[in-house]
VEXDREN-2710 file (C-alpha; in Angstrom, 1 decimal):
% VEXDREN-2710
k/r/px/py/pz
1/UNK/31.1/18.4/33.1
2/UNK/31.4/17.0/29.5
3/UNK/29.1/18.4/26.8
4/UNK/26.2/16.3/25.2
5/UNK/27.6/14.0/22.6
6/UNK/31.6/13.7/24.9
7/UNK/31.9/11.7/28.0
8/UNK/34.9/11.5/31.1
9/UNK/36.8/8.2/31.5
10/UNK/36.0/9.1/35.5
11/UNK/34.4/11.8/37.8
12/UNK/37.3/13.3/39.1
13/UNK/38.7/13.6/35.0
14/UNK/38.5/17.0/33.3
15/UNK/39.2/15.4/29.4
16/UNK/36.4/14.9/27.8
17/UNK/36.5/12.4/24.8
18/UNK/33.8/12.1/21.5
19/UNK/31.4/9.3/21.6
20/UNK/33.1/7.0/18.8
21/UNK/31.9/5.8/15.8
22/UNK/28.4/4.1/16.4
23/UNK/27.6/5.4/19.7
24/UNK/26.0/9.0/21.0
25/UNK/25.6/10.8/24.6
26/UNK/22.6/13.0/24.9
27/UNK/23.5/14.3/28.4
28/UNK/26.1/16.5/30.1
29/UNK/28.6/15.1/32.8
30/UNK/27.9/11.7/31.3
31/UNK/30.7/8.6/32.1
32/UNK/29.5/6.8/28.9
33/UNK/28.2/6.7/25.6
34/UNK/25.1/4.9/24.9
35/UNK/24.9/2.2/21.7
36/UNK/23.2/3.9/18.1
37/UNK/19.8/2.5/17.9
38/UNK/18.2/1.1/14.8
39/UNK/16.4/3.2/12.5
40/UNK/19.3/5.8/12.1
41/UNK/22.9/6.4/12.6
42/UNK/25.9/7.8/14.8
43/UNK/29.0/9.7/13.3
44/UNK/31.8/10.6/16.2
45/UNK/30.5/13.0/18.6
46/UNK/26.6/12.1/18.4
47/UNK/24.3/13.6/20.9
48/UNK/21.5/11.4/19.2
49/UNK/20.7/9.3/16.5
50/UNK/20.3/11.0/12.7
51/UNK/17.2/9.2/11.3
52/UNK/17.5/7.3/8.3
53/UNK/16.0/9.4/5.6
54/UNK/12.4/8.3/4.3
55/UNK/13.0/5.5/1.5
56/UNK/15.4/3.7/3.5
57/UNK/16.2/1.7/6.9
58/UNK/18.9/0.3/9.3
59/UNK/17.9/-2.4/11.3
60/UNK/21.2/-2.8/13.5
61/UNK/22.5/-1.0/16.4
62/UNK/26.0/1.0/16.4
63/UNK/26.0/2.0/12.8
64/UNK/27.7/5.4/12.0
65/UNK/27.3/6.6/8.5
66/UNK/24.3/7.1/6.3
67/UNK/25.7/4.8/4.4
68/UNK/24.4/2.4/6.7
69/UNK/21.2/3.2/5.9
70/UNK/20.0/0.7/3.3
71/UNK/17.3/1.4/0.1
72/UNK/13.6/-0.3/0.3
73/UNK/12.6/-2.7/-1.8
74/UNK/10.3/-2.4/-4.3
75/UNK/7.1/-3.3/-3.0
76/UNK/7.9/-1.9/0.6
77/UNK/7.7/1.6/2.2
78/UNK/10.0/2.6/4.5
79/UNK/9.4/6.6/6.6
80/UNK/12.0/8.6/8.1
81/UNK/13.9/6.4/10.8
82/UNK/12.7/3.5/9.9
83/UNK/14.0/0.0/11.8
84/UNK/12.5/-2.6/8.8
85/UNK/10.6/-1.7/5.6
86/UNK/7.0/-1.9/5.5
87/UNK/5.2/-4.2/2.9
88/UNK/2.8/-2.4/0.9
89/UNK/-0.9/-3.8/1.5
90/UNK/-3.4/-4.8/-0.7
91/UNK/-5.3/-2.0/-2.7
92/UNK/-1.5/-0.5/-2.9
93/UNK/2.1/-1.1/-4.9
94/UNK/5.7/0.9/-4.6
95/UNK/6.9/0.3/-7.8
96/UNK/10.4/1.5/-7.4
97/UNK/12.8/1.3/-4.4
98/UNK/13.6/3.5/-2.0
99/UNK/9.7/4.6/-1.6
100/UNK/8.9/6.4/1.9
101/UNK/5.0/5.4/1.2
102/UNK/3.0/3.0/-1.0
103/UNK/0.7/4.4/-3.9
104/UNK/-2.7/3.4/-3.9
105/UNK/-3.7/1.4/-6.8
106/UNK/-5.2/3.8/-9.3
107/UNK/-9.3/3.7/-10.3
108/UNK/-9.7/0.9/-12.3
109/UNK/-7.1/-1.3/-11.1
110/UNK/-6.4/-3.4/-8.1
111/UNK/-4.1/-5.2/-5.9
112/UNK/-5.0/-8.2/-3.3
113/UNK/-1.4/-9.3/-2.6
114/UNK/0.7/-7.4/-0.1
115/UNK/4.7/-6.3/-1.1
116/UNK/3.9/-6.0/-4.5
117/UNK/5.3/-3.3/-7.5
118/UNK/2.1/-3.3/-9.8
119/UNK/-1.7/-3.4/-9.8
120/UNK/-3.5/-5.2/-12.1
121/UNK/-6.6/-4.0/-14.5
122/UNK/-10.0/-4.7/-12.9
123/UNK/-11.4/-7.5/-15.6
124/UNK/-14.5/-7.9/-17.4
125/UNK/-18.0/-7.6/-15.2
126/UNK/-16.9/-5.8/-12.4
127/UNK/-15.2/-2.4/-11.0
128/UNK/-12.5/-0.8/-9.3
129/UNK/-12.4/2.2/-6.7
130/UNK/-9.3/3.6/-5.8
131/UNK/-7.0/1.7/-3.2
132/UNK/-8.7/-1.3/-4.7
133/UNK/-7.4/-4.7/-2.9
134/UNK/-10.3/-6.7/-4.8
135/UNK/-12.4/-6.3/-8.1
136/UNK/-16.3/-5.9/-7.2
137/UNK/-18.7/-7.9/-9.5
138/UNK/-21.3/-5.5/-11.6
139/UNK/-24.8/-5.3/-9.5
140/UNK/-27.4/-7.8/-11.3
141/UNK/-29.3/-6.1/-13.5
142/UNK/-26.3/-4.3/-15.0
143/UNK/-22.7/-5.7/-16.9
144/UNK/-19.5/-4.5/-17.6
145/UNK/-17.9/-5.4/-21.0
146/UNK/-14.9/-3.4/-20.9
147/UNK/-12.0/-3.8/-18.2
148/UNK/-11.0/-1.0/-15.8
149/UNK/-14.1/0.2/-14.9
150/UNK/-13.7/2.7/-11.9
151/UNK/-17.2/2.7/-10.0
152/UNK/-20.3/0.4/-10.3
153/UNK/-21.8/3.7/-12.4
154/UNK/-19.3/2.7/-15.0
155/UNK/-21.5/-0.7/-15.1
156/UNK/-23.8/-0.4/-18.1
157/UNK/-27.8/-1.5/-17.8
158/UNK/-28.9/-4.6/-18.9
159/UNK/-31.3/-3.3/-22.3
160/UNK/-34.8/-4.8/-22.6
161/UNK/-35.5/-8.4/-23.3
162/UNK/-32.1/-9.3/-21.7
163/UNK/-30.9/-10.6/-18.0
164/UNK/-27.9/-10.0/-16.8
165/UNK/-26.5/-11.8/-13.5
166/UNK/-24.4/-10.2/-11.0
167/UNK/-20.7/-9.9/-12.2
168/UNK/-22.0/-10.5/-16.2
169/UNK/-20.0/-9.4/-19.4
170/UNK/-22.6/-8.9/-21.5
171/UNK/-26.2/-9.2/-21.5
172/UNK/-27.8/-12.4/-22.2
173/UNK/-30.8/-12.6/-24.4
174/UNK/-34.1/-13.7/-23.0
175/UNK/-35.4/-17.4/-23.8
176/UNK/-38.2/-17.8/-25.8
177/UNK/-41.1/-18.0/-23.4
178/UNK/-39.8/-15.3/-21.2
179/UNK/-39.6/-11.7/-20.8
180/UNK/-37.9/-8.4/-19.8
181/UNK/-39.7/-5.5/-20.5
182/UNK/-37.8/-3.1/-18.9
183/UNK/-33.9/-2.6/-18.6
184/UNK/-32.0/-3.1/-15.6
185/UNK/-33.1/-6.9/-14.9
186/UNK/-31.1/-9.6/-13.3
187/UNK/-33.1/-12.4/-14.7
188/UNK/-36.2/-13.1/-17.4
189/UNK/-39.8/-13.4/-16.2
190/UNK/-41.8/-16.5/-17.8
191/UNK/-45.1/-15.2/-20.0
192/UNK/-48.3/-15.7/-17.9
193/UNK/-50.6/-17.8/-19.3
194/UNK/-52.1/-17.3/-22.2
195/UNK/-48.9/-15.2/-24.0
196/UNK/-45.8/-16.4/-25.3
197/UNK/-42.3/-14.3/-26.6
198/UNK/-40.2/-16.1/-29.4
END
């Protein structure tokens, strides 16, 4: 019987031949050599597909050298024997090609597109966890002048005799007429009767 990887023209044959170029036999005594799948490739002789290394794919059957094993895009991932790169989702980026995984967008930053090379600073009023796929406003009662803040802790207080609404850049200075007394407020509480604040 033929080794793994050669095949018989017949039964009754005692030459064994290599599986060509493209092809691969995993099984003794075997009549025929079965098509390279995708995701790897099949050099003369194959008793199974070698995987694409990670960074790159092949998406066609009956391929034979790594060569055939194409680079991933930037913005994609691609692991070892991939069939297709993989677009990098939201909260991550590859910048470069030929990446086996995506990189999560760092603290401070995010990303809300998918397939994409670069995440972007969180803005003014709000803040950024790691992986970020969105920017989250600053809690009322507190703002965030600076960008790239990394956690809502990062979101400063709102200071007596100031409001500041949820997502704010700064705080905003009570009316006259009104009041905050304390630090931390969303919003400015009218003077009871009788008392007034200029």
């Amino acid at each position: 019987a033929c080794a793994a990887g050669s095949v018989a023209p017949s039964e009754s044959s005692a030459e064994c031949s290599p599986c060509a170029n493209g092809t691969f036999q995993g099984a003794t005594g075997e009549l025929a050599c079965e098509p390279c799948t995708t995701g790897g490739f099949c050099p003369s002789g194959a008793v199974a597909p070698t995987p694409c290394a990670e960074g790159s794919y092949n998406g066609r059957t009956g391929r034979w050298m790594v060569s055939h094993c194409t680079l991933c895009r930037e913005g994609h991932a691609c692991g070892v024997g991939a069939s297709q790169e993989t677009a990098c989702v939201a909260g991550t980026v590859a910048n470069s090609s030929g990446m086996a995984s995506c990189d999560p967008c760092g603290a401070g930053s995010f990303q809300s597109g998918s397939g994409e090379t670069a995440c972007r600073t969180c803005p003014r009023g709000s803040h950024c966890a790691e992986g970020a796929s969105a920017a989250l406003p600053c809690k009322e009662g507190s703002y965030g002048a600076a960008e790239g803040l990394a956690s809502s802790d990062e979101c400063t207080p709102c200071p007596p005799g100031s409001a500041c609404t949820t997502g704010a850049t700064q705080p905003t200075p009570c009316n006259p007429g009104s009041a905050a007394s304390v630090s931390g407020l969303g919003s400015c509480v009218p003077c009871q009767s009788g008392e007034y604040q200029n």
